[in-house]
Structures are given as C-alpha cells and as structure tokens.
C-alpha positions in Angstrom: 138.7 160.0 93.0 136.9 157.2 94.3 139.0 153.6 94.4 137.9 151.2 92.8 137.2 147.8 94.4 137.5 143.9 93.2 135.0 141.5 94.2 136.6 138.3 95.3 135.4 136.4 92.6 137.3 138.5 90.3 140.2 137.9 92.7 140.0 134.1 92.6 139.3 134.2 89.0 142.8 136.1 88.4 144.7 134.1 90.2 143.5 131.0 88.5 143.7 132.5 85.2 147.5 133.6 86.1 148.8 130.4 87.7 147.0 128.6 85.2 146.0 125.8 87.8 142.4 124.1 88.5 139.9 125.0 91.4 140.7 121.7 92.8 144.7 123.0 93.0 144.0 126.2 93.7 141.9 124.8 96.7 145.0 122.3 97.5 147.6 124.7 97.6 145.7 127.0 100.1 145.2 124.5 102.6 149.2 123.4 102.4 150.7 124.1 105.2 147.5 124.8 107.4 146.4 122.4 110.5 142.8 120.6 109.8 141.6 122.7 106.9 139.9 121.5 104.3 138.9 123.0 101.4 136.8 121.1 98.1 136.5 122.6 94.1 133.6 123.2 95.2 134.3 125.9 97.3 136.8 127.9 94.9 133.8 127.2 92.4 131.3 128.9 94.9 134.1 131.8 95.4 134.4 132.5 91.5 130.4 132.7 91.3 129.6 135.0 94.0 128.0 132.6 95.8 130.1 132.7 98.9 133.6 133.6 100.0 136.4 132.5 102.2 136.4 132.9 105.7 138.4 135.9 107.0 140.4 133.8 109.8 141.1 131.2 106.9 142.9 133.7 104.6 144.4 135.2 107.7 146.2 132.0 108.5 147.2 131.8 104.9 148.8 134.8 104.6 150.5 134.3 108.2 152.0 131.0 107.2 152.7 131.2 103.7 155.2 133.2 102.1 154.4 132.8 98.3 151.9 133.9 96.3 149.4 132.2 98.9 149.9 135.3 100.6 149.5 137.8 98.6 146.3 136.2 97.5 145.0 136.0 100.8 145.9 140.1 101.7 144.1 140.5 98.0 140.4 138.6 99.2 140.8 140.4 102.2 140.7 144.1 101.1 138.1 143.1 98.4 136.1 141.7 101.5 137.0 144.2 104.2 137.9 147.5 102.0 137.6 149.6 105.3 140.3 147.4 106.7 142.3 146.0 105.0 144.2 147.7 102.0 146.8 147.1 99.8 149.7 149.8 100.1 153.8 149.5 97.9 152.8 145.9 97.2 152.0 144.5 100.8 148.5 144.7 102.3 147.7 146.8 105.8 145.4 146.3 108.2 144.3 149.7 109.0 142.4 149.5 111.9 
C-alpha cells in the first residue's frame, strides 16, 4: 500500500487550525529560543499557499532546541519535505539515512 504524504502547507495549516493561533504567532513561536532568526506572517502565509517552505536547517534547529510541540512540528515539515528521509515512526520522527 502506498503512504500517503502531506504537503507542508497542509502541515502548517493543521497546526494553526489546532493551536488556534495566527501566522504572525505561529511565526513568533518558532523563532523562540533560536539565535538571529527571523521569521515574518508573511512567511507562514507563503508556507500555507504552496508558495515556498521552510528551510530544512531552520526546522532542524527547531526541533533540536525545542521540546514542545515546536518539535514535533518541525519532524512533521520535514518528512512532508524530505519523505525519503525523514519519517515519522511510534510518534517521533527518524532520519533514515
């Protein structure tokens, strides 16, 4: 059976949805925490329309540094992104390789 993959726009959009909390707080929250990172609305806006997506290093450091939702977030973009690498097995996401 094939799996079936989210795009991270759906990712971004579910965890807004869930948290109930703006694109300008979403975008906040992530950068909490992480050394000269910035991040706009504008962004999270460009993330939820499929225009662009984070950076792969970005939601690496967030899901080394945070311990919270933040992380499991981050391990969530990254196997939408990077399927082949990343995927999400009992709850915590694996690199595989």
């Amino acid at each position: 059976m094939d799996k079936e993959y989210l795009m991270i726009k759906d990712v971004v959009k579910a965890y807004r949805s869930k948290m109930n909390i703006s694109q300008g707080e979403l975008a906040a929250s992530l950068v909490n925490g992480i050394l000269n990172k910035k991040l706009s609305r504008q962004a999270i806006s460009n993330w939820e329309s499929g225009k662009d997506e984070p950076d792969a290093i970005f939601l690496l450091q967030c899901a080394i540094i945070h311990e919270d939702w933040r992380r499991q977030f981050a391990g969530d973009c990254l196997c939408a992104m990077i399927p082949e690498a990343f995927q999400r097995i009992n709850g915590r996401f694996v690199f595989l390789g």
